[in-house]
C-alpha positions as CSV (number, residue, x, y, z in Angstrom):
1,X,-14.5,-0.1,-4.0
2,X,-10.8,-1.3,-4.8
3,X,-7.8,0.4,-2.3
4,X,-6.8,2.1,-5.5
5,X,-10.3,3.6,-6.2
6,X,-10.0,4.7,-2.5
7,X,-6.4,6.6,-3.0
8,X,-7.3,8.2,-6.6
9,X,-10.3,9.4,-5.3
10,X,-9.3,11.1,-2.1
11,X,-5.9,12.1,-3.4
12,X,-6.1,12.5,-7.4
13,X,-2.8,12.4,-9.1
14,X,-0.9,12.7,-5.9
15,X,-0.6,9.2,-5.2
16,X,0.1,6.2,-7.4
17,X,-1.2,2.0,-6.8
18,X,1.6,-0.6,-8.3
19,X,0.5,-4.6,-7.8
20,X,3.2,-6.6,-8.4
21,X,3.3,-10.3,-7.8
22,X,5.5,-11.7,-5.6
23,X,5.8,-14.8,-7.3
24,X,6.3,-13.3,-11.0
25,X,9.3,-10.3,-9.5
26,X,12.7,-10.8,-9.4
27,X,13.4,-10.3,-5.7
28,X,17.0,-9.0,-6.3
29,X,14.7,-5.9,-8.0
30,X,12.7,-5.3,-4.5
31,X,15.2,-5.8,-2.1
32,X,12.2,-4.6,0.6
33,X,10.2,-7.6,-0.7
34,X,13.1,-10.3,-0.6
35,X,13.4,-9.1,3.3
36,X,10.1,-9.9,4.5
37,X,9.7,-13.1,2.5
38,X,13.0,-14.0,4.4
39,X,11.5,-12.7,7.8
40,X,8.6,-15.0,6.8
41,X,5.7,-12.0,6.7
42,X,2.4,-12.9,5.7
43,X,1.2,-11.5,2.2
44,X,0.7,-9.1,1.2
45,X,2.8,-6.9,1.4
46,X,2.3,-2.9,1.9
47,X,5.0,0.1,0.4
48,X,3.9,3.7,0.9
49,X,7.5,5.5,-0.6
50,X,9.6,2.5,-0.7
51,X,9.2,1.9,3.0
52,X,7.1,-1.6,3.6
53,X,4.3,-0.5,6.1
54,X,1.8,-3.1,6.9
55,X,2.3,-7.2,5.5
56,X,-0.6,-10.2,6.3
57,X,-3.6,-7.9,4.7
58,X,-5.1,-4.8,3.2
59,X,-6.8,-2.6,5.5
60,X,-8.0,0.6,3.8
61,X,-8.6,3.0,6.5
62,X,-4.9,2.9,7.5
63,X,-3.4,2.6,4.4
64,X,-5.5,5.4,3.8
65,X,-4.4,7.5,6.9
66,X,-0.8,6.6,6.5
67,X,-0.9,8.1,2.8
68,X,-2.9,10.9,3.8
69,X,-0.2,11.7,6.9
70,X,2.7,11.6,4.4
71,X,1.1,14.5,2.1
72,X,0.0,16.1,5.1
73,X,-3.5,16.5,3.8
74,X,-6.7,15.5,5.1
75,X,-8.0,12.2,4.9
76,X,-10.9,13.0,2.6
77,X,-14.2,10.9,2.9
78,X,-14.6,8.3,5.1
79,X,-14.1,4.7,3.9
80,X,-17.4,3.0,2.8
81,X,-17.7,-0.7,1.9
82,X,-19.0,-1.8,-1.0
């Protein structure tokens, strides 16, 4: 099961999954982006809000924790592994 999969289904409508690539943006557009590159963070990179949160990989459970912290809700099933 795909991260947004994950999201939709524990939080409906309330969240929203955006992949952009990094080579294909134009950095001055994601000034957050242009920051890490320059800091030399792995990809890829995390945004919950605007705010970069986690960079070097895609861990579900806390993606899915940090989301679920920010509506304040409950963190719905637990992750399973396809």
């Amino acid at each position: 099961m795909e991260l947004a999969e994950i999201l939709e289904r524990d939080y409906g409508e309330k969240v929203k999954v955006e992949y952009f690539d990094a080579q294909q943006i134009k950095m001055e557009e994601h000034p957050g982006v242009e920051e890490l590159v320059r800091r030399r963070y792995r990809f890829p990179y995390v945004f919950i809000n605007g705010e970069a949160r986690f960079a070097g990989g895609i861990v579900y459970p806390r993606i899915k924790d940090a989301v679920g912290e920010i509506l304040g809700e409950e963190h719905g099933e637990d992750f399973e592994e396809d």
